[in-house]
Biopython code that builds the backbone (N, CA, C, O; Angstrom):
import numpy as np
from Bio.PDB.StructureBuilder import StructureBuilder

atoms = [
    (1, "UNK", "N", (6.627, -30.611, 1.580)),
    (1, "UNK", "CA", (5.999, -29.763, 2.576)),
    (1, "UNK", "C", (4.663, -30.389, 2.977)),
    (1, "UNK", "O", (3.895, -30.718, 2.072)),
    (2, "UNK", "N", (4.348, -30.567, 4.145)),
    (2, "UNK", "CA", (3.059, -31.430, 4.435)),
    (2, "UNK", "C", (1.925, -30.072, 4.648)),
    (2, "UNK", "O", (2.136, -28.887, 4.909)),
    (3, "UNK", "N", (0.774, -30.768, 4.429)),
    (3, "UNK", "CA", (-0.455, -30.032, 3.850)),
    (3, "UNK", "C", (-0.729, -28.840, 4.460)),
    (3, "UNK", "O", (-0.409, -28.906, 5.647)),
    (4, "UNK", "N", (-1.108, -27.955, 4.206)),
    (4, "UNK", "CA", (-1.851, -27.098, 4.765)),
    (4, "UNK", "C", (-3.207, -26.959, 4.972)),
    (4, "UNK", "O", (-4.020, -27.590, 4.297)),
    (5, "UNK", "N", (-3.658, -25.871, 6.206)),
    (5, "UNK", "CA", (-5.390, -26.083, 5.728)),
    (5, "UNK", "C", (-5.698, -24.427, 6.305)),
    (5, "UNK", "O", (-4.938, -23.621, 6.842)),
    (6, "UNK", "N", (-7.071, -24.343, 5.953)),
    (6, "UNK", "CA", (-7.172, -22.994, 6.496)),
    (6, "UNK", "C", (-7.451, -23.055, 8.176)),
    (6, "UNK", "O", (-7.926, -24.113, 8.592)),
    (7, "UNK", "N", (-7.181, -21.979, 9.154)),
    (7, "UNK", "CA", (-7.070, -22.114, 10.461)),
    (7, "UNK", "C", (-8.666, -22.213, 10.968)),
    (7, "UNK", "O", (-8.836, -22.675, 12.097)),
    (8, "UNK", "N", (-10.081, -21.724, 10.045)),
    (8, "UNK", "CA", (-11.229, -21.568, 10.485)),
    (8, "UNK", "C", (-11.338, -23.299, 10.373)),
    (8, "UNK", "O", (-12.384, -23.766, 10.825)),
    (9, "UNK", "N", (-10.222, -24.389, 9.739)),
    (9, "UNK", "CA", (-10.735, -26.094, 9.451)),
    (9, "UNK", "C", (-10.252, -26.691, 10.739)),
    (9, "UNK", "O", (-10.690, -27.731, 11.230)),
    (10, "UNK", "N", (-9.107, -25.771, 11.345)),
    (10, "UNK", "CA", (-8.338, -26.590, 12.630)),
    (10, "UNK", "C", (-9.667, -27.141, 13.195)),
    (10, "UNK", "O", (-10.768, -26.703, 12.861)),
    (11, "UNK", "N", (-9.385, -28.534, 14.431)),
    (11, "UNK", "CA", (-10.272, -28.735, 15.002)),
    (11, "UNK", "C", (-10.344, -28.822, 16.325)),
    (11, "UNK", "O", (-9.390, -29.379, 16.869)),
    (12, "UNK", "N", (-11.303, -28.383, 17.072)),
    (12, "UNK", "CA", (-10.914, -27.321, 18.287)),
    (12, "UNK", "C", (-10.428, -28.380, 19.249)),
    (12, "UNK", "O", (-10.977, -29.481, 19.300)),
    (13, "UNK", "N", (-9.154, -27.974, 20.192)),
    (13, "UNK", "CA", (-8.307, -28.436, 20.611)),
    (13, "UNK", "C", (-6.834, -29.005, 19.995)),
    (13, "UNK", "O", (-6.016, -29.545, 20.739)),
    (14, "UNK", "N", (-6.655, -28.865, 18.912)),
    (14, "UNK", "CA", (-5.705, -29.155, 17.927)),
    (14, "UNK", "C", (-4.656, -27.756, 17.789)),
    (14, "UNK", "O", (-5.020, -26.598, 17.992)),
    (15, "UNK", "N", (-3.772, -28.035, 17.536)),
    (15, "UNK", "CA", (-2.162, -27.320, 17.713)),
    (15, "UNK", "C", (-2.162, -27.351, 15.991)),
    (15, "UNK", "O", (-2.588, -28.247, 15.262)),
    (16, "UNK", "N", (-1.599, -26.188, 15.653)),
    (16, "UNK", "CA", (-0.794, -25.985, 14.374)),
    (16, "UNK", "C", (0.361, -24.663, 14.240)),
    (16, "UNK", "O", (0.654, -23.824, 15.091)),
    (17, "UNK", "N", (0.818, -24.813, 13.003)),
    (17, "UNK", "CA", (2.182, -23.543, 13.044)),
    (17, "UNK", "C", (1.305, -22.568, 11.906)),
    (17, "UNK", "O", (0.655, -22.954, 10.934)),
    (18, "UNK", "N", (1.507, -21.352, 12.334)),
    (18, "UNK", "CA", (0.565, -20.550, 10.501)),
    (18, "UNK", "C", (2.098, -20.916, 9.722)),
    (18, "UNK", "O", (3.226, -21.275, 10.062)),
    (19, "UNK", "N", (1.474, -20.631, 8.671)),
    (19, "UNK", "CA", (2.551, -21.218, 7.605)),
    (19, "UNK", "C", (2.361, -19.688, 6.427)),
    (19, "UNK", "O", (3.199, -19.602, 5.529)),
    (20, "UNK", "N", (1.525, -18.852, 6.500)),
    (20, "UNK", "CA", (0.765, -17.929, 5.634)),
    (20, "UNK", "C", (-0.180, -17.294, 5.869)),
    (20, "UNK", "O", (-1.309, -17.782, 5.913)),
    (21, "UNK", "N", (0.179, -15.638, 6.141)),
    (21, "UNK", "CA", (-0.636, -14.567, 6.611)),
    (21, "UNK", "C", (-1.001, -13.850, 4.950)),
    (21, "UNK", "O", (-0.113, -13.045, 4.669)),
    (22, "UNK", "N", (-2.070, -13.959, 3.835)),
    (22, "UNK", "CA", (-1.878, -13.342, 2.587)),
    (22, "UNK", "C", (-2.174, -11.793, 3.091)),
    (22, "UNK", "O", (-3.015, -11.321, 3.856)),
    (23, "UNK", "N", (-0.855, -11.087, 2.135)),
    (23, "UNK", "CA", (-0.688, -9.642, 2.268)),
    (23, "UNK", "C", (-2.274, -8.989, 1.739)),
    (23, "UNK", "O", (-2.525, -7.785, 1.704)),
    (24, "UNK", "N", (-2.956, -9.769, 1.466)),
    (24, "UNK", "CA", (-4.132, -8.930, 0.829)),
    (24, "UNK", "C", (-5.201, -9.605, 1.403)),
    (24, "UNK", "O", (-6.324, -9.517, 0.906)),
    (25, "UNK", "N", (-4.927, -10.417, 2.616)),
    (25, "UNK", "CA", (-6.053, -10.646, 3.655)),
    (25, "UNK", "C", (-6.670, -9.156, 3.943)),
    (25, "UNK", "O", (-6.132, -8.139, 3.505)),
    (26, "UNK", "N", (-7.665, -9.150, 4.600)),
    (26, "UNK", "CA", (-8.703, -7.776, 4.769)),
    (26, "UNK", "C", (-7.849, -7.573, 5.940)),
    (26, "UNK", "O", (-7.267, -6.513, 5.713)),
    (27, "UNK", "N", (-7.416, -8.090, 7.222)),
    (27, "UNK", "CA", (-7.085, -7.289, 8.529)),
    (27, "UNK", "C", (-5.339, -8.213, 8.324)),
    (27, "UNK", "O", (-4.885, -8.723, 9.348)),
    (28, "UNK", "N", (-4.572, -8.333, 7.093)),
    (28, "UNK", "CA", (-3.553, -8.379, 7.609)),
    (28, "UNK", "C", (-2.437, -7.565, 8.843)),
    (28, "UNK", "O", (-1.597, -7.947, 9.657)),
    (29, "UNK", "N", (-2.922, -6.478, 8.474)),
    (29, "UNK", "CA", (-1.935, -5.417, 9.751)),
    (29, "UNK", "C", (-2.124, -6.490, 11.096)),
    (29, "UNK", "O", (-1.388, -7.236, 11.742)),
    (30, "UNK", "N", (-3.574, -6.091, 11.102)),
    (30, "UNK", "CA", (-4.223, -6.358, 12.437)),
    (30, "UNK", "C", (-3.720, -7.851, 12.555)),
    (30, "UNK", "O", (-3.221, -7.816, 13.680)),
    (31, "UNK", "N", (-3.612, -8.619, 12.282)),
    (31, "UNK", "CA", (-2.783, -10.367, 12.447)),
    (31, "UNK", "C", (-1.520, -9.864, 13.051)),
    (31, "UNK", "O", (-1.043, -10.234, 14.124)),
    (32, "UNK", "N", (-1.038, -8.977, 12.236)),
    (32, "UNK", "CA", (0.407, -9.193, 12.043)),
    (32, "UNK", "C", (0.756, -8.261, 13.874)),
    (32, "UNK", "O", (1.629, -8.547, 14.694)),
    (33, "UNK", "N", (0.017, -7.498, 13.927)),
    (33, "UNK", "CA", (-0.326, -6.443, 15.400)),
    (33, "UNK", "C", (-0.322, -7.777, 16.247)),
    (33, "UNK", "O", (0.762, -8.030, 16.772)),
    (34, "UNK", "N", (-1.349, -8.674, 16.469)),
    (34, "UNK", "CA", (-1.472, -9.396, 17.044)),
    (34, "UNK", "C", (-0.255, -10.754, 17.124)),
    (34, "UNK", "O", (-0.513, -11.656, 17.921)),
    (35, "UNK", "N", (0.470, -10.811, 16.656)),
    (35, "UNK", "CA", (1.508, -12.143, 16.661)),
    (35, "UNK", "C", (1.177, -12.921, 16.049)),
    (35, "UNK", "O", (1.802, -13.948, 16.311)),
    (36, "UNK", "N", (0.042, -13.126, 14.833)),
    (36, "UNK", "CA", (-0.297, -14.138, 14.197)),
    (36, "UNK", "C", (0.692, -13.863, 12.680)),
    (36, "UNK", "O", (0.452, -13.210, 11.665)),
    (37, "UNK", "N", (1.943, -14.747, 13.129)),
    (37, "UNK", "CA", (2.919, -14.321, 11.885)),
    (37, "UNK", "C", (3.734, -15.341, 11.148)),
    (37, "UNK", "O", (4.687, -14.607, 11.407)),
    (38, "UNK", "N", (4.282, -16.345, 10.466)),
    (38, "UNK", "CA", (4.306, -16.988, 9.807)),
    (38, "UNK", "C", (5.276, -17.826, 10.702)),
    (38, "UNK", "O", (6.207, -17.137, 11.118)),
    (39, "UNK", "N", (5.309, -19.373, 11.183)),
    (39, "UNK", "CA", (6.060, -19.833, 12.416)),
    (39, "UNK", "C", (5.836, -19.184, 13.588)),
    (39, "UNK", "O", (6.638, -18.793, 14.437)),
    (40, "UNK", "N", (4.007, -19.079, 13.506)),
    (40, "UNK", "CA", (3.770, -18.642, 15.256)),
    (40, "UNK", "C", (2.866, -20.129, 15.553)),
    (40, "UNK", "O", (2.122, -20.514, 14.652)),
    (41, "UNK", "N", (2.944, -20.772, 16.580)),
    (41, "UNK", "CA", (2.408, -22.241, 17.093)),
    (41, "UNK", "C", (1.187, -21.370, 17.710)),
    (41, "UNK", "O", (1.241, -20.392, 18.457)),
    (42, "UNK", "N", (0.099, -22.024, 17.171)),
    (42, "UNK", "CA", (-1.947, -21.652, 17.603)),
    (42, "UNK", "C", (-2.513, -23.064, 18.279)),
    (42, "UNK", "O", (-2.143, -24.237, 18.233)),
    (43, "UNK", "N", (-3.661, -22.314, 18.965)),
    (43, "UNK", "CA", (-4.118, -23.722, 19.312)),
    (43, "UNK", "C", (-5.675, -23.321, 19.424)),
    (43, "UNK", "O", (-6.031, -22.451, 20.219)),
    (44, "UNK", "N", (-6.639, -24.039, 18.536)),
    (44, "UNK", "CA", (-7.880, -23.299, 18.846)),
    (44, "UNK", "C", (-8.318, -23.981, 19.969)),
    (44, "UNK", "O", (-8.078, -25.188, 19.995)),
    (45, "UNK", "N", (-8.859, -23.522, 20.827)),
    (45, "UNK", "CA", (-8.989, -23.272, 22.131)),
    (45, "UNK", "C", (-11.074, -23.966, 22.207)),
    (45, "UNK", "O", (-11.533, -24.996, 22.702)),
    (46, "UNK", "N", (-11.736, -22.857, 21.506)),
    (46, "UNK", "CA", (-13.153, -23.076, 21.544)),
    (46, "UNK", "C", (-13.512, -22.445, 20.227)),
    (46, "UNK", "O", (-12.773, -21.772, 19.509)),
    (47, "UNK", "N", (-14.943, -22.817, 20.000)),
    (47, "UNK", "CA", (-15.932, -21.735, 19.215)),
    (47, "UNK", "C", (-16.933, -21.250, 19.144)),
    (47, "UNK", "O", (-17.634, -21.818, 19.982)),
    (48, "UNK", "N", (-17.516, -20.480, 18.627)),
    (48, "UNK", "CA", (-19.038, -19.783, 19.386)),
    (48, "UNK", "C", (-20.017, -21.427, 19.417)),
    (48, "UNK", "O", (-19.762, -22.543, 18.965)),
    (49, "UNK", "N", (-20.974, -20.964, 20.044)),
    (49, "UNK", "CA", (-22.216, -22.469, 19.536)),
    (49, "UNK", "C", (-22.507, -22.340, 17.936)),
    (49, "UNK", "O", (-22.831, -23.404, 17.410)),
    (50, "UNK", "N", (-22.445, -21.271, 17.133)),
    (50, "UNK", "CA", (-22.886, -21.085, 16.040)),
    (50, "UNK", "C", (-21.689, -21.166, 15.165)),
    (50, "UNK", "O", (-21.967, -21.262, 13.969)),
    (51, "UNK", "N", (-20.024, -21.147, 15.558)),
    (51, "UNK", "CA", (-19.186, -21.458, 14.677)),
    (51, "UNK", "C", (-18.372, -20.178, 14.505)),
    (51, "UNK", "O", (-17.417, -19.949, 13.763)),
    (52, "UNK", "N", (-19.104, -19.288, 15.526)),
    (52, "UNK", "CA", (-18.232, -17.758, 15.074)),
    (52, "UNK", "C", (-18.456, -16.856, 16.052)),
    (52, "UNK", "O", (-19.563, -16.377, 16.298)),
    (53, "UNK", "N", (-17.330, -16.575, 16.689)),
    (53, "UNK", "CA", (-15.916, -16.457, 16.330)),
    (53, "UNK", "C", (-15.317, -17.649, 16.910)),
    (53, "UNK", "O", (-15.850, -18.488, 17.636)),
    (54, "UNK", "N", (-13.692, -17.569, 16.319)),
    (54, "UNK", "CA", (-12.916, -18.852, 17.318)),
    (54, "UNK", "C", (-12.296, -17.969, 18.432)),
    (54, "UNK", "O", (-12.301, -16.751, 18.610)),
    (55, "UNK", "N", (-11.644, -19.240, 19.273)),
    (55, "UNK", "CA", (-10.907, -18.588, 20.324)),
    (55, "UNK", "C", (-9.658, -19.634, 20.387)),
    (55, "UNK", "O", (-9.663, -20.854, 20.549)),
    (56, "UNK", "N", (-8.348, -18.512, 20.157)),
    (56, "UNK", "CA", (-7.049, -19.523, 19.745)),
    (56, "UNK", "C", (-6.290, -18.959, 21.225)),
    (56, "UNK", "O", (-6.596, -18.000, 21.934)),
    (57, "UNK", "N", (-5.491, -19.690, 21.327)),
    (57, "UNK", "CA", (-4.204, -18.805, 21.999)),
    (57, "UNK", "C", (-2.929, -18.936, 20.962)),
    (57, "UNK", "O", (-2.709, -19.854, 20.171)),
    (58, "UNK", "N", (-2.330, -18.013, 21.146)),
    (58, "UNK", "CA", (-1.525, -17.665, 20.175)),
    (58, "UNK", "C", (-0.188, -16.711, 21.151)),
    (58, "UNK", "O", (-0.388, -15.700, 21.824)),
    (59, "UNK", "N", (0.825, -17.258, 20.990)),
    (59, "UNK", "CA", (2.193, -16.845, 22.092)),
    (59, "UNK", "C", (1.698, -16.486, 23.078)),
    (59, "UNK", "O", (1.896, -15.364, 23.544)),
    (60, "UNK", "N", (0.805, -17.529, 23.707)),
    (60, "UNK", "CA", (0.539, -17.367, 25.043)),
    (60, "UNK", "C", (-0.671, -16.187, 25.919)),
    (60, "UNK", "O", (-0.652, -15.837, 27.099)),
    (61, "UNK", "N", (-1.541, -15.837, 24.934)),
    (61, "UNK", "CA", (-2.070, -15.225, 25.234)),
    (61, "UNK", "C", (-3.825, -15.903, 24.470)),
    (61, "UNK", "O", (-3.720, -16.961, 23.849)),
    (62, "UNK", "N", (-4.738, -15.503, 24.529)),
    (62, "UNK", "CA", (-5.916, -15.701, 24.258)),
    (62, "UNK", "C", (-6.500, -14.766, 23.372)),
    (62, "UNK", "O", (-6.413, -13.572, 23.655)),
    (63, "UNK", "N", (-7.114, -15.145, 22.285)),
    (63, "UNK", "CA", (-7.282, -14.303, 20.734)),
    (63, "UNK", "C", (-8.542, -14.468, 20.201)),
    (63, "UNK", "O", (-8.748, -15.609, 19.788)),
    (64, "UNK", "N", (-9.444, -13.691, 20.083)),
    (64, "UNK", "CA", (-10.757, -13.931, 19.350)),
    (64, "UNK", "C", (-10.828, -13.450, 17.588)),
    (64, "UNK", "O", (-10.970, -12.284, 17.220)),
    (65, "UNK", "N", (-10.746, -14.164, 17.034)),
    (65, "UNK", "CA", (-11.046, -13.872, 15.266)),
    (65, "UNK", "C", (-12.410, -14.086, 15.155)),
    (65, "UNK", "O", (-13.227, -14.456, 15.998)),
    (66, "UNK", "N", (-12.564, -13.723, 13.688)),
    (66, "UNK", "CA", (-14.210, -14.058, 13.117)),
    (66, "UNK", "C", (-13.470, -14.944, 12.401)),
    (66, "UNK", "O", (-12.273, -14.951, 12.117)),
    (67, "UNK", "N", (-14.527, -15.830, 12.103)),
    (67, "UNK", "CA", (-14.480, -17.021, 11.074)),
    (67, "UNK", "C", (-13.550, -16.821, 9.486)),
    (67, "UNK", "O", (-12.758, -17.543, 8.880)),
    (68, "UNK", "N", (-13.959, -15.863, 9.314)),
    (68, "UNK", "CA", (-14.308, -15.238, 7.774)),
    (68, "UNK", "C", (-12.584, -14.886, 8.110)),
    (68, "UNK", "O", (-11.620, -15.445, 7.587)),
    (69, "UNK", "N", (-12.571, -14.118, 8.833)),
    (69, "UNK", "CA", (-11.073, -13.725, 9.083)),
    (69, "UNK", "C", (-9.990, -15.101, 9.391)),
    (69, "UNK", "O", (-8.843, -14.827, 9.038)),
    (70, "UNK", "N", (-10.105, -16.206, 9.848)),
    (70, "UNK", "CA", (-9.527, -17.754, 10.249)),
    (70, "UNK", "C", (-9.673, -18.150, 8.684)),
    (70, "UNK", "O", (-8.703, -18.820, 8.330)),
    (71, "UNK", "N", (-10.631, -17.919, 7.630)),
    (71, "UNK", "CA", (-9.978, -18.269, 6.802)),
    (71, "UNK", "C", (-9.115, -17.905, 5.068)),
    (71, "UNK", "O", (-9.080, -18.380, 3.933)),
    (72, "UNK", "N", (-8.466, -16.620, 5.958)),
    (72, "UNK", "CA", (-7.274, -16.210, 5.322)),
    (72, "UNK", "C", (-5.945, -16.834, 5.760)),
    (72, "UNK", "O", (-4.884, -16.716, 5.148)),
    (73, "UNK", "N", (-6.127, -17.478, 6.839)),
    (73, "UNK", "CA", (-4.578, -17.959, 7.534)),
    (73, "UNK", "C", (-4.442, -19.106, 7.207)),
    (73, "UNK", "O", (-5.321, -19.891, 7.562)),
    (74, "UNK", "N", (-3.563, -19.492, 6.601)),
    (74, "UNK", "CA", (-3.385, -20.812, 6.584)),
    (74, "UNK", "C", (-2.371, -21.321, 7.511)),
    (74, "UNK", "O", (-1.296, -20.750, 7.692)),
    (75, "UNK", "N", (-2.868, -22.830, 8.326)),
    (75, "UNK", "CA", (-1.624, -23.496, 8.936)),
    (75, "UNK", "C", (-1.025, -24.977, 8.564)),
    (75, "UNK", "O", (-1.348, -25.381, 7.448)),
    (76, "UNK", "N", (-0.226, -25.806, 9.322)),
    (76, "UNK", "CA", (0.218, -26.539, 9.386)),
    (76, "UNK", "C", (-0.244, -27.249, 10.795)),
    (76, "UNK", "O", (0.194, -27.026, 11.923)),
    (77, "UNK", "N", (-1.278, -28.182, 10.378)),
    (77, "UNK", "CA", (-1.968, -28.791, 11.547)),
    (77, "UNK", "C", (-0.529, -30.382, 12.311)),
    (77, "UNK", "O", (-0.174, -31.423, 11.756)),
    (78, "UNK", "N", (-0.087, -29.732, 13.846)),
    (78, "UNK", "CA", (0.330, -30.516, 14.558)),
    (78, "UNK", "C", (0.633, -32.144, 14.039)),
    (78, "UNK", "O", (-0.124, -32.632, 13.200)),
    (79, "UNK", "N", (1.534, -32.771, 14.472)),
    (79, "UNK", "CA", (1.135, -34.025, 13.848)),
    (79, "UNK", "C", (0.653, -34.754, 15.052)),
    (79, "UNK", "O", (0.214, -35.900, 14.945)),
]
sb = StructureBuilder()
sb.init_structure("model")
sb.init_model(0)
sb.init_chain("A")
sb.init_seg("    ")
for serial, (resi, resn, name, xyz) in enumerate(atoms, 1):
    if name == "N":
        sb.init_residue(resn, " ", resi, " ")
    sb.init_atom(name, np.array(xyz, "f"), 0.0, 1.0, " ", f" {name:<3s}", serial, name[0])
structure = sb.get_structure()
C-alpha cells in the first residue's frame, strides 16, 4: 500500500484519494455530511496566508476545513 500522509501535509495544488476518515475524529459526521469519505479524489486548492483554513474541492464542489480538522484525514497523495 503506498504511503499515506495527513491531508493538512498535501501540497497546495496536489490531488490525492482519502484513504481514512477516524470514527473518533472530532467532526467525523460532519466529513462524512460533506463527501469527504474513504475513495473520495481532493485537491487542495489554496490556504489562508497564515496556514488556516484549507480550501479543497472535493466531488466537485469547493470545501473549507480548519487545519486541525485536515489533520484527522488521511490521504493517498496522487502520483
Amino acid at each position: 500500500m503506498p504511503a499515506t500522509i495527513k491531508l493538512s501535509a498535501l501540497a497546495v495544488g496536489a490531488s490525492a484519494t482519502v484513504r481514512e476518515v477516524p470514527a473518533n475524529a472530532p467532526a467525523f459526521l460532519r466529513f462524512r455530511e460533506m463527501g469527504l469519505l474513504a475513495g473520495a479524489p481532493v485537491s487542495l486548492v489554496r490556504t489562508a496566508p497564515l496556514g488556516d483554513p484549507l480550501e479543497l474541492t472535493v466531488r466537485g464542489y469547493h470545501l473549507t476545513i480548519r487545519k486541525a480538522d485536515a489533520d484527522h484525514i488521511l490521504v493517498e497523495p496522487a502520483p
